[in-house]
C-alpha positions in Angstrom: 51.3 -39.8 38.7 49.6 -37.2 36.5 50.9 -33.3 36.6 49.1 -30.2 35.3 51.0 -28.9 33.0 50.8 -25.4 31.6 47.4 -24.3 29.7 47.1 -25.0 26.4 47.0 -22.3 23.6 46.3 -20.1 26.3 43.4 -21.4 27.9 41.6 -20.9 30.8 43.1 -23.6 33.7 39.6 -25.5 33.5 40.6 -26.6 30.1 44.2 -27.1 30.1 45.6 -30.2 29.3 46.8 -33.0 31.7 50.3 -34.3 31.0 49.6 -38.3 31.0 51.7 -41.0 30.3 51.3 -42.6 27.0 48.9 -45.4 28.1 47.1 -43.6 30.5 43.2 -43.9 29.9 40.6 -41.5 30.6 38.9 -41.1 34.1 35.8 -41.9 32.8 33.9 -45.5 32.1 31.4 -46.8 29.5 30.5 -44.5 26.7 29.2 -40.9 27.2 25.7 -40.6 27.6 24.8 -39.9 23.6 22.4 -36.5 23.8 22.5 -33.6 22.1 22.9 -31.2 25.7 26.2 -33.9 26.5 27.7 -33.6 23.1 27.5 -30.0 23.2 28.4 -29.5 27.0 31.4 -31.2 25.6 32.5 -29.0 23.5 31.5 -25.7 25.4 33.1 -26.7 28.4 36.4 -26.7 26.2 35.2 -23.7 24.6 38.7 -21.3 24.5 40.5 -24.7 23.2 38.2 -25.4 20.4 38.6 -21.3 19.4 41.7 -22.2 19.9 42.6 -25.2 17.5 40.0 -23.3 14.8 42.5 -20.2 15.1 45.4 -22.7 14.6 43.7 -24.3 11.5 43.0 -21.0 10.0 46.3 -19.4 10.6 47.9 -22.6 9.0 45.8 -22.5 6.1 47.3 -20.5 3.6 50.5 -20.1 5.4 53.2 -18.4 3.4 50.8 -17.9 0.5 51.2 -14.6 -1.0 47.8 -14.4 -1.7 46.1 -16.1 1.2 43.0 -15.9 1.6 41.8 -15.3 -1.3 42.3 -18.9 -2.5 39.5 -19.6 -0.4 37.2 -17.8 -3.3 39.7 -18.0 -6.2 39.3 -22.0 -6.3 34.7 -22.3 -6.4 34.9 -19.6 -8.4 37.2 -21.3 -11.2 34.9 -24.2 -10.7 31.8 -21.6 -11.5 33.6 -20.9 -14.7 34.5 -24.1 -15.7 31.0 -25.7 -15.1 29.4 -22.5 -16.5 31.2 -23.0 -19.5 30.4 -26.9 -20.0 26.7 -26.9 -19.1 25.3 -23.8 -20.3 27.0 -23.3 -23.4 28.2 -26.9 -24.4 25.8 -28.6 -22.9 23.2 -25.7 -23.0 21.7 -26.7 -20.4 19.2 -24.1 -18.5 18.5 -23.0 -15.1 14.7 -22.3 -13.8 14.4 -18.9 -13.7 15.3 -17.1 -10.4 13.0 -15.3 -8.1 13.9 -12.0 -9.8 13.2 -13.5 -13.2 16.4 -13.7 -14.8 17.9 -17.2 -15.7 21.7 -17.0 -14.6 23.8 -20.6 -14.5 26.4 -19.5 -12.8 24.6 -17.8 -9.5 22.7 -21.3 -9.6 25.7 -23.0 -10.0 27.5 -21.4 -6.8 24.8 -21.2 -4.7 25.2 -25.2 -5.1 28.4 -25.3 -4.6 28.6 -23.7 -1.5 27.0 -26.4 0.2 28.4 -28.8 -1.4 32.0 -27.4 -0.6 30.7 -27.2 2.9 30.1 -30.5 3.3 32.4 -32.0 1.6 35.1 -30.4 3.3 33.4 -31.8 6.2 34.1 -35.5 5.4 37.4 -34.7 3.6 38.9 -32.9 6.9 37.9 -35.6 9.0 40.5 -37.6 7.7 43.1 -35.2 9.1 41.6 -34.4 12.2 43.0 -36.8 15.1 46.2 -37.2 13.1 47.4 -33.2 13.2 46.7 -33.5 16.8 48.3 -37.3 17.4 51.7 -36.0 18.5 50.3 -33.6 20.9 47.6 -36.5 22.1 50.7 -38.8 23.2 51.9 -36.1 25.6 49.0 -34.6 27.2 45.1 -35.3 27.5 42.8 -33.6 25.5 39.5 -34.5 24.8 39.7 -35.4 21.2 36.5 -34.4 20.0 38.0 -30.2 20.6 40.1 -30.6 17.9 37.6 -31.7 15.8 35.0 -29.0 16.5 37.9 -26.5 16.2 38.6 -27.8 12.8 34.7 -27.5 11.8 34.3 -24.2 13.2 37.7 -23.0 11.1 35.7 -24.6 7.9 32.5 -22.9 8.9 34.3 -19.2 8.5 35.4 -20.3 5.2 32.0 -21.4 4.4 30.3 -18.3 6.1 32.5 -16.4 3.6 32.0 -18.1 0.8 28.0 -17.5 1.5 28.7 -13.9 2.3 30.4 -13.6 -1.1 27.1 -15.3 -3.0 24.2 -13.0 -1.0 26.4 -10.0 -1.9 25.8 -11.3 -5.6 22.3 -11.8 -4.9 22.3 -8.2 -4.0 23.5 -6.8 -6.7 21.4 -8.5 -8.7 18.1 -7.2 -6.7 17.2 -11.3 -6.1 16.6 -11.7 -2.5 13.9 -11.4 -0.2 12.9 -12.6 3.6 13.5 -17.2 2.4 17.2 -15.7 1.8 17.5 -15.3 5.5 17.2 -19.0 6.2 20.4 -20.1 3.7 22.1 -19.7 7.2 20.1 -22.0 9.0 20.9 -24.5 5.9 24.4 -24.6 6.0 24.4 -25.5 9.5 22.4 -28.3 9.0 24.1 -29.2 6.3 27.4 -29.3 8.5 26.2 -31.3 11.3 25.2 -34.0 8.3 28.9 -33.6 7.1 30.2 -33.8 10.6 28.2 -36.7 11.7 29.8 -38.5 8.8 33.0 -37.4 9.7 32.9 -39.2 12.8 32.5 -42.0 10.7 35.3 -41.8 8.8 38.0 -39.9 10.6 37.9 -43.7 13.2 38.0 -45.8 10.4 40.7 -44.2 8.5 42.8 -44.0 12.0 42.6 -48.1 11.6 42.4 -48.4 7.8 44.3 -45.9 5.6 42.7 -47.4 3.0 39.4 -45.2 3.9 40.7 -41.6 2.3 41.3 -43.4 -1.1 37.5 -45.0 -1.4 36.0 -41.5 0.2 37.9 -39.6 -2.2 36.2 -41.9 -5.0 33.2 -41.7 -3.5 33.1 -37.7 -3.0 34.1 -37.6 -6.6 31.1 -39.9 -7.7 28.6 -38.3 -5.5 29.2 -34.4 -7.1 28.2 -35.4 -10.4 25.5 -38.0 -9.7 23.9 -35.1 -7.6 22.3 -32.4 -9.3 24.8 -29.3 -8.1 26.4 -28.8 -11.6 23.6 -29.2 -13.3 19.4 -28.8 -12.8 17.5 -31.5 -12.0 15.4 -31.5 -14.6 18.0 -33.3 -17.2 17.6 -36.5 -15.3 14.9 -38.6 -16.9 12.1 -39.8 -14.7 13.0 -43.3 -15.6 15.5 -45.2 -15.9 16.0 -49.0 -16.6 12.8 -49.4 -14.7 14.0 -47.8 -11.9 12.1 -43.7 -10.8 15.6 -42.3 -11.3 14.9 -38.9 -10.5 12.6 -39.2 -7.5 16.3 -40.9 -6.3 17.9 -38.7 -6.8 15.8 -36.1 -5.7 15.4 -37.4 -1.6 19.4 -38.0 -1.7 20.0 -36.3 1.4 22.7 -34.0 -0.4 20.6 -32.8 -3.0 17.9 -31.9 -0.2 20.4 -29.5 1.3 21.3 -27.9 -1.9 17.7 -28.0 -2.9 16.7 -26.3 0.0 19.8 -23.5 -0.4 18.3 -22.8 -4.0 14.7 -22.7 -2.9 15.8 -20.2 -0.4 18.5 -18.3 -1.8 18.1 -18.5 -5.7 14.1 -19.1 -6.0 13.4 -16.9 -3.1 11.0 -19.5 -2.2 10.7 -21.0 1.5 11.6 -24.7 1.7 8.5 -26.6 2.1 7.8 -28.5 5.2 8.6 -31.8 4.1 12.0 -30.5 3.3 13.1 -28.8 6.2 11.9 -32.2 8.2 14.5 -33.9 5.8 16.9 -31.7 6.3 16.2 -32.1 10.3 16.0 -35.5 10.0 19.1 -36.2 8.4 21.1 -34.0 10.1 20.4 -35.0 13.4 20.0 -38.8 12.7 23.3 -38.8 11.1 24.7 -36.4 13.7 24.1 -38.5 16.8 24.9 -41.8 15.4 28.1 -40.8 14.6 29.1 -38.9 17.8 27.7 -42.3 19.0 30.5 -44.2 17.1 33.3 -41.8 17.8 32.7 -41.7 21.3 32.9 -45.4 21.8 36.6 -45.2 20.2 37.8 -42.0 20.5 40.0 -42.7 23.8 41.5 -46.2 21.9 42.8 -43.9 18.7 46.0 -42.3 20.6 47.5 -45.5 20.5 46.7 -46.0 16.4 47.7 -42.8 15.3 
């Protein structure tokens, strides 16, 4: 017989959690109808327990750390430096000049980087996210997917710092303009593309461990075959037969960090065909893999 048990994290009694027994399924039959107003009445139904979880990941971040949050910046910007180092002065590879004029590798640099960290932290969190919670799932009933929003919402404030940090730069350095505005709007789409990918991978590494090995390869492979560290104008236009560039250049990651650079470094708006990329892939990617979770999310309790 199922009890209420006392709200979660303090939420309101409409989303506490039900103590269950260990088996115990959820009410509910079939699949959840897969559209974007039911994957978002979802998660604001639950909305004080998805604050809460992303209050729960943030405070546990950089718990006793003496500097805290300052990691958060201290770690891209080393990469800025390292990168700046190799490219531009080994490498001497140059930036196109920025909507100010000036050619400076290391504000093109970061304003890539910060969404690629955004979306790779996406897929690299969601092979954490049922597991920090699987203790807690065997006790009471949760919906599963308000742990994983709270955990994306806890990376978005990192990210929304981290952009806060480069438009401060940009200034200070009199480059911005009204496309700056939009960089918002980019690294949202950017995160639904990471999360619906997530999805993806936080299921099958519940069943196969050996998933956060091959996406760690793969994350790894994808930074430096996409043009983030470097401009795109180093890659040839062909290669072994093949129009290497134009390849590289519709990868959907490099869209999203094309379209941050147009915006926020060129002071340029994204073209149309862009932004229907970016719309494209985001929601495509998005719904198919809130499709996939949904079908197995109630079945990972037991495999966690």
């Amino acid at each position: 017989m199922e009890t209420r048990s006392r709200p979660f994290f303090g939420a309101r009694s409409d989303c506490s959690l039900v103590s269950r027994p260990r088996n115990l399924v959820a009410p509910q039959k079939g699949i959840r109808p897969v559209t974007l107003t039911n994957i978002f009445a979802s998660a604001s139904r639950y909305t004080p327990l998805v604050k809460n979880f992303a209050r729960r990941e943030l405070k546990a971040r950089y718990k006793r750390s003496v500097l805290g949050w300052t990691w958060s910046m201290l770690s891209p910007l080393s990469t800025i430096l390292v990168y700046s180092l190799v490219f531009s002065v080994f490498f001497r590879a140059s930036p196109p000049p920025a909507g100010n004029g000036t050619q400076n590798f290391a504000v093109f640099l970061f304003t890539g980087l910060v969404v690629w960290l955004f979306f790779a932290g996406m897929i690299n969190g969601s092979m954490g996210w049922l597991s920090s919670v699987g203790d807690l799932r065997r006790k009471v009933f949760f919906p599963p997917e308000t742990a994983i929003f709270g955990s994306a919402v806890a990376l978005g404030v990192q990210s929304a710092i981290e952009a806060g940090v480069l438009l401060l730069v940009m200034v200070l350095l009199g480059n911005v303009g009204l496309p700056t505005l939009v960089l918002p709007v980019v690294l949202l789409l950017a995160g639904l593309f990471g999360l619906g990918i997530g999805f993806f991978v936080c299921v099958l590494n519940t069943h196969y461990r050996d998933v956060q090995y091959l996406v760690g390869i793969v994350i790894n492979a994808v930074f430096f075959l996409v043009p983030i560290v470097y401009p795109i104008d180093i890659i040839p236009e062909q290669h072994w037969g093949l129009p290497v560039r134009k390849i590289v250049e519709w990868n959907p990651i490099n869209q999203f960090v094309a379209a941050a650079r147009d915006s926020t470094y060129l002071v340029e708006w994204p073209s149309a065909t862009r932004w229907l990329a970016l719309v494209g892939y985001s929601t495509v990617t998005f719904v198919l893999g809130w499709r996939f979770f949904a079908r197995r999310s109630m079945q990972l309790s037991e495999d966690m």
